[in-house]
N, C-alpha and C positions, 0 to 999 in steps of 0.2 A: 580691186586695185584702184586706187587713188594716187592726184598728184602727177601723175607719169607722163614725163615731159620725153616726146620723141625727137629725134633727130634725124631729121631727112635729107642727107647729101645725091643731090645726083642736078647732072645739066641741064634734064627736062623738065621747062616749064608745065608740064600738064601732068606728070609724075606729081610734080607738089600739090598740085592743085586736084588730083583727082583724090590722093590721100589725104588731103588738109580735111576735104570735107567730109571723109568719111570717119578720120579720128579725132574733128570733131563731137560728131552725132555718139563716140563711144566716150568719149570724154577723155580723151590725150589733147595733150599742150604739143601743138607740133614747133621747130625749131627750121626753119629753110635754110637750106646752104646749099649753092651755086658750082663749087670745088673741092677738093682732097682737101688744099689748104688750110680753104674756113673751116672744115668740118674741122680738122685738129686744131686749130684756135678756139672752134665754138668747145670743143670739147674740154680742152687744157682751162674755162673758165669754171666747170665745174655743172653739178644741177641736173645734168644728161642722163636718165632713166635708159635708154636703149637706141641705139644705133641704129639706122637704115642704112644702106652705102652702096651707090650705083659702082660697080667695076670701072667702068670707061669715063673718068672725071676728068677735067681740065686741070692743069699745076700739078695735080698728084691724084693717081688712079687709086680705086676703091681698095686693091691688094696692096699697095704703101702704104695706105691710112692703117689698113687692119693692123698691117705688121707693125705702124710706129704705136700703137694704140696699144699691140699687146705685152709690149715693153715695160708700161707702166700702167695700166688698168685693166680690170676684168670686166667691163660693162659688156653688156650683151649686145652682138651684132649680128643683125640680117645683111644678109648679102643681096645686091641686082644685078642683074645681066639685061641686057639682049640677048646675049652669048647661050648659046646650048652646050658648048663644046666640056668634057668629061673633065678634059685639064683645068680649068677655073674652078670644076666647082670643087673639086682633089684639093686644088692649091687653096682655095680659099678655106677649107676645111683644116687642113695641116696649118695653117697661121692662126687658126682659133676663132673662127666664127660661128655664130650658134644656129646658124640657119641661112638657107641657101633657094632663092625664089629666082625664075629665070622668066622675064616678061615675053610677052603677054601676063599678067596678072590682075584678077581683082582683090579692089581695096581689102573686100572682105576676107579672104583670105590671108593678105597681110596681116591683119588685123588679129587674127586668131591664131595666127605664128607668132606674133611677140606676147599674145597673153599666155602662151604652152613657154616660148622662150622664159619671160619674168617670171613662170608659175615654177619653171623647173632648179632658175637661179636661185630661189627665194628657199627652196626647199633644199638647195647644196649647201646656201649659207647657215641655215638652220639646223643641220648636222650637228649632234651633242660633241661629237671627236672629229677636231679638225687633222689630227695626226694620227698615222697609223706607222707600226714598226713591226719589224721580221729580221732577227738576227741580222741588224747593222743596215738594213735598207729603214729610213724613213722618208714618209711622205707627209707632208704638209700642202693642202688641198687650202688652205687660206693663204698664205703666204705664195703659193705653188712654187715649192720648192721641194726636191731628190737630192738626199745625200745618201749614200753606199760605205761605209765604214768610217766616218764622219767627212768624206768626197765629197766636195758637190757634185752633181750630173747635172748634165745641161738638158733639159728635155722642152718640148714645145707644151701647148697646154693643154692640147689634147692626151699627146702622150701622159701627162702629170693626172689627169682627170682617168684615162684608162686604168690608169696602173693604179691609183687610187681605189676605185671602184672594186677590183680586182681582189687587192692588198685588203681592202676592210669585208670580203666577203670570200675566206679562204674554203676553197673543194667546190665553191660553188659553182655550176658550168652556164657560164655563159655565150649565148648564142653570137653569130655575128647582127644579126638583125637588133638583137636584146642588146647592143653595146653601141649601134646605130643610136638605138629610139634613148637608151637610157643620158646616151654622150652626148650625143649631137642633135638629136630629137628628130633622125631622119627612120622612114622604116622602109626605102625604097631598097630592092634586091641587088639592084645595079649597079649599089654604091659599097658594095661589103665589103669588095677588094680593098678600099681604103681601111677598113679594121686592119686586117693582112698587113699592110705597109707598114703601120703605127705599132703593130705586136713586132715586128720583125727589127722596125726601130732602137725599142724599148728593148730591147734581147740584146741586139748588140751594143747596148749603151750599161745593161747593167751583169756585172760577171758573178753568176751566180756559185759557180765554183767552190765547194766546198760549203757552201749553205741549204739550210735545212726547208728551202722554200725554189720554187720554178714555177715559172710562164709554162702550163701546159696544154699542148693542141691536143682536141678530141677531135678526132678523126671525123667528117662531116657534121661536126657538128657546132666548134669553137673553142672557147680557149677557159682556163679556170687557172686559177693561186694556188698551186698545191702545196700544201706544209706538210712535209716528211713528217 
């Protein structure tokens, strides 16, 4: 990986300063910003390879930024905290983050979460089929967009990456863990319940009714695209 210019939004001075020096040594171009604000101005000029983003910012918290960011870009964002608490890193997940670090942290692990993060984006956009279809659902995983018998559906981009994933690997069972590590590059156990939410979403968002395809739960085990 070349080139890859980071953006580091958070209020502590020793946050930049401990990751400046270490993504130097790996060879990222870091970007500092102070607020929620600048980071969406640094970002709306363009150039920005992957996001950092402390939660607790001045002018605009790291979960405003996410959500105005995922509006109109898919760049890849880490998440920071202090915060331990389950609802941040839930909420910050369901707005579309790709990764989720809760300080205490070292550089070096940062570090080898945006090289899994970029290695994992690089390899969605390199997909031969950016669209997959199923008697009247399609899904466009580049554009990220759901339409249902030419509907739109409003879906978040998680949800749009699940159902994707799914839709282009029919019968196939995938695990809650296996849709963590494959979606969001997480493999912790604690966090599965959020698949749960996202499938449970996606079901009430799409009426499969009379279609030769279903969201199917395996019983302990997860969830699969079944094509009648």
């Amino acid at each position: 990986m070349s080139n890859i210019k980071i953006l580091v939004a958070d209020d502590d001075p020793v946050v930049h300063e401990s990751l400046r020096l270490y993504f130097d040594k790996e060879g990222f171009e870091t970007v500092d910003v102070y607020d929620g604000k600048a980071a969406l101005d640094t970002l709306s000029a363009g150039g920005i390879s992957l996001c950092v983003l402390d939660i607790m910012m001045p002018k605009m918290s790291g979960i405003d930024v996410c959500r105005e960011i995922r509006k109109t870009s898919r760049v890849p964002i880490i998440m920071l905290t202090a915060r331990g608490e389950e609802i941040d890193r839930i909420l910050g997940l369901e707005l579309g983050a790709d990764d989720y670090i809760v300080k205490p942290f070292s550089p070096k692990e940062v570090s080898a979460r945006i090289r899994a993060v970029l290695r994992r984006t690089s390899e969605q956009q390199s997909e031969k089929s950016h669209v997959v279809e199923r008697d009247g659902l399609v899904v466009d995983i580049e554009s990220y967009t759901v339409t249902l018998d030419g509907k739109p559906i409003v879906c978040t981009p998680k949800e749009i990456e699940i159902l994707y994933l799914l839709a282009t690997h029919p019968g196939h069972v995938f695990t809650r863990e296996q849709l963590l590590s494959k979606v969001w590059g997480y493999d912790f156990a604690g966090e599965t319940r959020t698949v749960d939410t996202h499938i449970k979403r996606i079901r009430a968002k799409l009426d499969c009714t009379g279609k030769n395809w279903e969201i199917k739960t395996i019983y302990s085990v997860g969830y699969k695209f079944e094509v009648k």
